[in-house]
Every structure is written in C-alpha cells, then in structure tokens.
N, CA, C and O atoms as a CHARMM CRD file, in Angstrom:
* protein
*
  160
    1    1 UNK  N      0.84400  -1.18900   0.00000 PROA 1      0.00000
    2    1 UNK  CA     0.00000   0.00000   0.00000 PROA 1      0.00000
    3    1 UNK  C      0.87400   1.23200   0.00000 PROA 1      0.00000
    4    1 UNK  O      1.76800   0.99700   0.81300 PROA 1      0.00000
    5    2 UNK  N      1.00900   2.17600  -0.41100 PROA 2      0.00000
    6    2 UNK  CA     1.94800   3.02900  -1.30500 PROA 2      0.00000
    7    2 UNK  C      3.20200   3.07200  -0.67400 PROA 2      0.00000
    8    2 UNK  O      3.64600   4.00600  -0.00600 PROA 2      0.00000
    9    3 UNK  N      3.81700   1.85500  -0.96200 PROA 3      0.00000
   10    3 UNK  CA     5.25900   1.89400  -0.64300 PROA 3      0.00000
   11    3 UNK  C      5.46700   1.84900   0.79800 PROA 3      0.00000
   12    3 UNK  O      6.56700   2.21900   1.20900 PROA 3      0.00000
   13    4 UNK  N      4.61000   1.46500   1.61300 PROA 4      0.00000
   14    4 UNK  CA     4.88800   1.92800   3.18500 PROA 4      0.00000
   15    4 UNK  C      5.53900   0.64700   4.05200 PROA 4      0.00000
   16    4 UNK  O      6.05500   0.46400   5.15400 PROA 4      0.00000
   17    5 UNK  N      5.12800  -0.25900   2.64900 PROA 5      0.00000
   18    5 UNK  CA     5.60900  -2.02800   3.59000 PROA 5      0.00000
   19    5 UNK  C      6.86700  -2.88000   2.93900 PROA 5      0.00000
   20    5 UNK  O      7.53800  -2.38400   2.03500 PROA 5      0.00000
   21    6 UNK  N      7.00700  -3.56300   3.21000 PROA 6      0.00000
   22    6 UNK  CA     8.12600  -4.09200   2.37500 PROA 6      0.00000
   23    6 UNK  C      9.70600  -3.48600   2.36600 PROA 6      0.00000
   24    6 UNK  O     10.19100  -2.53500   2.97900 PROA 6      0.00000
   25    7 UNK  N     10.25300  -4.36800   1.48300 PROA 7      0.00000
   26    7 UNK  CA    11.93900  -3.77200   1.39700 PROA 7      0.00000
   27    7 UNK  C     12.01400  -2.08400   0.55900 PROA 7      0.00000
   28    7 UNK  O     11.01200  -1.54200   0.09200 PROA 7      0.00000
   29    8 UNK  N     13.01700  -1.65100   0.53400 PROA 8      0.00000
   30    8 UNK  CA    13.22800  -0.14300  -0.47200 PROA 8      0.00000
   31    8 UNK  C     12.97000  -0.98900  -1.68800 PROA 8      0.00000
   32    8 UNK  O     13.10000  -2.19300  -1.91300 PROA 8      0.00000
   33    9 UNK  N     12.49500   0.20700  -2.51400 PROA 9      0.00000
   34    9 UNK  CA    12.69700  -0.19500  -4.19000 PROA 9      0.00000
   35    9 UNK  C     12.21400   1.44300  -4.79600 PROA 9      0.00000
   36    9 UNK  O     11.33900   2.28900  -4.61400 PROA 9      0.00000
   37   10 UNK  N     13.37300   1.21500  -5.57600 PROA 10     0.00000
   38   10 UNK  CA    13.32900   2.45000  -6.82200 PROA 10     0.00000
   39   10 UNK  C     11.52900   2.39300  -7.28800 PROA 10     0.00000
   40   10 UNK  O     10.89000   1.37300  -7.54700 PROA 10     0.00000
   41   11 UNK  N     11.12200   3.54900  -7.28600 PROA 11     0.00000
   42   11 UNK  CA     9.39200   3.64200  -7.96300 PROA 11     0.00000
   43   11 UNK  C      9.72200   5.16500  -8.73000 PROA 11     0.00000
   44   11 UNK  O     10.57800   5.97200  -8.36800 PROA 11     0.00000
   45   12 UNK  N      8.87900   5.28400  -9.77000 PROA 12     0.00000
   46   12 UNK  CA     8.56300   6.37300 -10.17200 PROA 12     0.00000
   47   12 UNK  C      7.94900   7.65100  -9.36300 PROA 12     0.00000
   48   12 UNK  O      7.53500   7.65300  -8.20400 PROA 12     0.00000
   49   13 UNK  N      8.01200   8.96700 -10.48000 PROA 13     0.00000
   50   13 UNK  CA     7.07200  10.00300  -9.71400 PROA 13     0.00000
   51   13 UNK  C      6.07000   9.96800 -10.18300 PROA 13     0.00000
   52   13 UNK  O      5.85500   9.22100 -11.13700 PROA 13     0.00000
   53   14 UNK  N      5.37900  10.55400  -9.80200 PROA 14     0.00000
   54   14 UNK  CA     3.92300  10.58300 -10.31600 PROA 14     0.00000
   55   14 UNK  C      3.64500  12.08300 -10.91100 PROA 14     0.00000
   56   14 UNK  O      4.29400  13.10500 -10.69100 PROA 14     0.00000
   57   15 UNK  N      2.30700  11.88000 -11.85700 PROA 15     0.00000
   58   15 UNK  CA     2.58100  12.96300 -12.64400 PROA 15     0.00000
   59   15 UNK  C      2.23800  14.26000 -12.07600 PROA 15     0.00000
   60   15 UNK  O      2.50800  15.24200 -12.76700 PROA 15     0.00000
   61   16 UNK  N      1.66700  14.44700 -10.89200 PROA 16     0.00000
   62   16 UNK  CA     1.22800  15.27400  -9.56500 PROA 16     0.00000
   63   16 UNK  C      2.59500  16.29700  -9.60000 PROA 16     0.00000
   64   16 UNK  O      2.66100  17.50900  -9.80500 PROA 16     0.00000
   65   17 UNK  N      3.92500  15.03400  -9.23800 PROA 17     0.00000
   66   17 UNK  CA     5.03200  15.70100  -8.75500 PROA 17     0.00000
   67   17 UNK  C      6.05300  16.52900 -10.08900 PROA 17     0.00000
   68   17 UNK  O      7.14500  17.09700 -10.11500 PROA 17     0.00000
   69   18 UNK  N      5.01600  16.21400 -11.05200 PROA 18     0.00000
   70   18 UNK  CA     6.17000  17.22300 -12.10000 PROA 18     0.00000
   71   18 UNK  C      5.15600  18.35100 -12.72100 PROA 18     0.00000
   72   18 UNK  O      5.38000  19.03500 -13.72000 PROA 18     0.00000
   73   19 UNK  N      3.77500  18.38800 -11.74100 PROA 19     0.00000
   74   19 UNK  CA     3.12800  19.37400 -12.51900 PROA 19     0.00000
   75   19 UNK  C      3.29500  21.01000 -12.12600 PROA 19     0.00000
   76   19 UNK  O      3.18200  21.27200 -10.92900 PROA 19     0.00000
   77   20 UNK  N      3.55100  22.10600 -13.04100 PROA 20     0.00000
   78   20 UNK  CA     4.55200  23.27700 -12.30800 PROA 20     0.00000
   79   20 UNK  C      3.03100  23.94700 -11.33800 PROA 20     0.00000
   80   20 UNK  O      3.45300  24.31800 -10.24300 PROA 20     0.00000
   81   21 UNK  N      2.42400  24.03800 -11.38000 PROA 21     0.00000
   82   21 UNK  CA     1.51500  24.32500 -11.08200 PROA 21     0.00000
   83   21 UNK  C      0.53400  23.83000  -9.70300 PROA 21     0.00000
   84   21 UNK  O     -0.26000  24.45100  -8.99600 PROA 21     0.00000
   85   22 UNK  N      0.98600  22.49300  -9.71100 PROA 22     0.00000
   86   22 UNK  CA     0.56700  22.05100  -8.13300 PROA 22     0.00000
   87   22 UNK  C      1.86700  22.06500  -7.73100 PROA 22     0.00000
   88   22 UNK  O      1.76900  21.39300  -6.70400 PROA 22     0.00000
   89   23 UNK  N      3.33300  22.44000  -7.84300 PROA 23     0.00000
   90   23 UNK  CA     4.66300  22.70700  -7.35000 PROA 23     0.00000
   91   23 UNK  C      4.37200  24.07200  -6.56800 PROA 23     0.00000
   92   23 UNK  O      4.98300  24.62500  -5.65300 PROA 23     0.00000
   93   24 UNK  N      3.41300  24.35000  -7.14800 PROA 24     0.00000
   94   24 UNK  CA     3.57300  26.20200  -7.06700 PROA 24     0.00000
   95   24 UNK  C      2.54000  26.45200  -5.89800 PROA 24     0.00000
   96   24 UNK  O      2.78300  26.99900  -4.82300 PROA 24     0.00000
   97   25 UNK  N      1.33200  25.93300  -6.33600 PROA 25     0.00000
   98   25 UNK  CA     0.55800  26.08600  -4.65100 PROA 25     0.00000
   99   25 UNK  C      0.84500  25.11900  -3.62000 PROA 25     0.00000
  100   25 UNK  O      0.14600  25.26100  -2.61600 PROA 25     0.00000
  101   26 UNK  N      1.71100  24.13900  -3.58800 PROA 26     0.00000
  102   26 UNK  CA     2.05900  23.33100  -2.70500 PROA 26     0.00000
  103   26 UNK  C      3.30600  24.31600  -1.72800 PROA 26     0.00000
  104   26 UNK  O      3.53000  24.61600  -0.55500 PROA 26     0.00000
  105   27 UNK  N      3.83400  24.52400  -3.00200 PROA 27     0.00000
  106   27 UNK  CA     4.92700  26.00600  -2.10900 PROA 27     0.00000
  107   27 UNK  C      4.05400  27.59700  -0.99700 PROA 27     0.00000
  108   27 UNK  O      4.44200  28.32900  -0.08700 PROA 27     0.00000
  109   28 UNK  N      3.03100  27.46800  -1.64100 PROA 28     0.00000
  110   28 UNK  CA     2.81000  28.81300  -1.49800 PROA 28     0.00000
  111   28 UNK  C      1.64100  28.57800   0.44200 PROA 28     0.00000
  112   28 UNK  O      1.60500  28.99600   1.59900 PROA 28     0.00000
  113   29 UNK  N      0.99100  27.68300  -0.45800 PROA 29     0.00000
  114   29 UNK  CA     0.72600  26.67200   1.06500 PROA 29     0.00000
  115   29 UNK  C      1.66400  26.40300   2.22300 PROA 29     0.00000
  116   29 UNK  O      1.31500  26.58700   3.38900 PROA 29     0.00000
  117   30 UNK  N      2.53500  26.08300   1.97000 PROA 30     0.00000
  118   30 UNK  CA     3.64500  25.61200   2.43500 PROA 30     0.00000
  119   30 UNK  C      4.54100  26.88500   3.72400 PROA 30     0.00000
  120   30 UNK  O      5.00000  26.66400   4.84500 PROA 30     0.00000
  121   31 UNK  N      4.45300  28.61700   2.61900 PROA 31     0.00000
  122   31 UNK  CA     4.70600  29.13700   2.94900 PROA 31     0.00000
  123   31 UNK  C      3.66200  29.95000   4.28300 PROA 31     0.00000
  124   31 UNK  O      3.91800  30.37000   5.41100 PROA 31     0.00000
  125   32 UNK  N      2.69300  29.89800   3.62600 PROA 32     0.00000
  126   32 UNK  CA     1.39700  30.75300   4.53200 PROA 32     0.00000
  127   32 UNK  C      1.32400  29.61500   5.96100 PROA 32     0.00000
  128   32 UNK  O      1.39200  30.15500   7.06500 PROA 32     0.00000
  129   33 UNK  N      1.21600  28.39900   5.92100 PROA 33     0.00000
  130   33 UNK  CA     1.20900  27.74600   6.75100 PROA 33     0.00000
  131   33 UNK  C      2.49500  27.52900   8.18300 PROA 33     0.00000
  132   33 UNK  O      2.38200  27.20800   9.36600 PROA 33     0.00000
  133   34 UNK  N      3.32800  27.79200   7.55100 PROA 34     0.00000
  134   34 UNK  CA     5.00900  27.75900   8.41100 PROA 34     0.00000
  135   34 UNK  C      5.10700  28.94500   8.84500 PROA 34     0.00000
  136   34 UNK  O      5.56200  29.09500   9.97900 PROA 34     0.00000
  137   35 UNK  N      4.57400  30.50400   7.79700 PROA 35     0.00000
  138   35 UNK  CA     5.20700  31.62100   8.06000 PROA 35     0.00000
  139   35 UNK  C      6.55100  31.89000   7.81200 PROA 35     0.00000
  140   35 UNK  O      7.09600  32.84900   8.35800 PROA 35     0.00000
  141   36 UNK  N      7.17100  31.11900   7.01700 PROA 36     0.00000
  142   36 UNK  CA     8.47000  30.47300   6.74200 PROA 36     0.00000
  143   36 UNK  C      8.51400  31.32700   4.99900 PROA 36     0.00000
  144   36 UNK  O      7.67100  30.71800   4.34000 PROA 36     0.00000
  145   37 UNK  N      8.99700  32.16200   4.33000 PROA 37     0.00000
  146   37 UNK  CA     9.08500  32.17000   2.61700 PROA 37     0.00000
  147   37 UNK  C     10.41400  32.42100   2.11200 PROA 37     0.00000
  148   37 UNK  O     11.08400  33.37100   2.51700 PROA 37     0.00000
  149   38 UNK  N     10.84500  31.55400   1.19000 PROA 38     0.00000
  150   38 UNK  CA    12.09900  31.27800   0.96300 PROA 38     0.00000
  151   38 UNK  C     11.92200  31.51700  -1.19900 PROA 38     0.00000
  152   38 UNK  O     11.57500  30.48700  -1.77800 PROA 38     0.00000
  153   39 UNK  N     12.06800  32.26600  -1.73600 PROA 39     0.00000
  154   39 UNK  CA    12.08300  32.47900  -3.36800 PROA 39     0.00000
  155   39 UNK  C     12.79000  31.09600  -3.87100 PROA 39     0.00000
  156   39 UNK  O     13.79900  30.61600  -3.35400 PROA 39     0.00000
  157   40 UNK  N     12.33500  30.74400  -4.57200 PROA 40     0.00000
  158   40 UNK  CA    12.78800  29.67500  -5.76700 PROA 40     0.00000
  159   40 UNK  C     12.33300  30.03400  -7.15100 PROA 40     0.00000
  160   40 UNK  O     12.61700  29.30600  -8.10200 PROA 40     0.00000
C-alpha cells in the first residue's frame, strides 16, 4: 500500500510531482502555513 511495507525499491514520480503548477501552490501553502518564505 503506497510503498509503506516491504523492502526499499526504486518507484517512479507521479505525474502530480512534475506538474509546475501544483509545485507552485504546494509552495505557497507551504509558505502561509510555516510563516516560513524562501524564493525559488
């Protein structure tokens, strides 16, 4: 069940993690939530 059991093994990303756009509110979330903002 997503990778949580078993030995390590190389897996792919998913297409979530290369989309620029959920990169971008995951950051921005990220920031408002911590109070933390760092530019990339």
């Amino acid at each position: 069940f997503r990778e949580l059991r078993g030995y390590p093994k190389l897996v792919d990303s998913s297409r979530q993690s290369h989309d620029r756009e959920i990169q971008q509110r995951l950051w921005a979330v990220s920031e408002e939530l911590t109070g933390v903002t760092f530019p990339v």
